[in-house]
C-alpha positions in Angstrom: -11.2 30.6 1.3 -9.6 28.8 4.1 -6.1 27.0 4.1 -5.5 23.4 5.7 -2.7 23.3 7.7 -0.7 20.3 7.7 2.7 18.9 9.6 4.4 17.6 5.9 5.6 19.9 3.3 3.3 19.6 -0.1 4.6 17.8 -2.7 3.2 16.0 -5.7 1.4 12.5 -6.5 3.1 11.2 -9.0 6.7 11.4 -7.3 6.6 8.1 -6.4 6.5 6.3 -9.2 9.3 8.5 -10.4 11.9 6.6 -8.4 11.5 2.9 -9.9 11.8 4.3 -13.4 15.2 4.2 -13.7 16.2 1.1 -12.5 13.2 -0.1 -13.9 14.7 1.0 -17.5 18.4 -0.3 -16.9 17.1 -3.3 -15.8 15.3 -3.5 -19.1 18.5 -2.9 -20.8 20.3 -5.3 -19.3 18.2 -8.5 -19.9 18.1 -7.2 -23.5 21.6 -7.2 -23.9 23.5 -8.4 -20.9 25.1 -5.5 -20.4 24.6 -3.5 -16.7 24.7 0.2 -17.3 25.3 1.9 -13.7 25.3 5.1 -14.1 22.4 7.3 -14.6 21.0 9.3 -16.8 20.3 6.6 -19.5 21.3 8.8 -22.5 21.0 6.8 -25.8 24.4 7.3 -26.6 25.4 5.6 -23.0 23.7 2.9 -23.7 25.7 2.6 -27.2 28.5 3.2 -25.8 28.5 0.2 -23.5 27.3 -2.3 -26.0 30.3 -1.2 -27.9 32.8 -1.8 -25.1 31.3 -4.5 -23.9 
C-alpha cells in the first residue's frame, strides 16, 4: 500500500456546499415571512420567536 503525499490537509467533499445552507435557509425564511433572522443556528423555536416579536 503506498500513501500520496500532498501539500493540503485532507478534508471532505461535501464541506462546501455546507456553507450556503444557512443563509440559504434564512433567506428562505425571510421572503416567507419578512422577518430577517440573524443569528444562527436556525432553531424552530428562533424562528417563532421572531415572528412573534416582529
Amino acid at each position: 500500500m503506498k500513501m500520496a503525499l500532498a501539500r493540503l490537509a485532507p478534508n471532505g467533499l461535501g464541506e462546501g456546499s455546507i456553507v450556503a445552507a444557512a443563509p440559504a435557509i434564512a433567506n428562505a425564511i425571510y421572503q416567507a415571512t419578512g422577518v430577517r433572522i440573524k443569528t444562527l443556528p436556525l432553531t424552530p423555536e428562533r424562528v417563532w420567536r421572531a415572528l412573534r416579536d416582529r
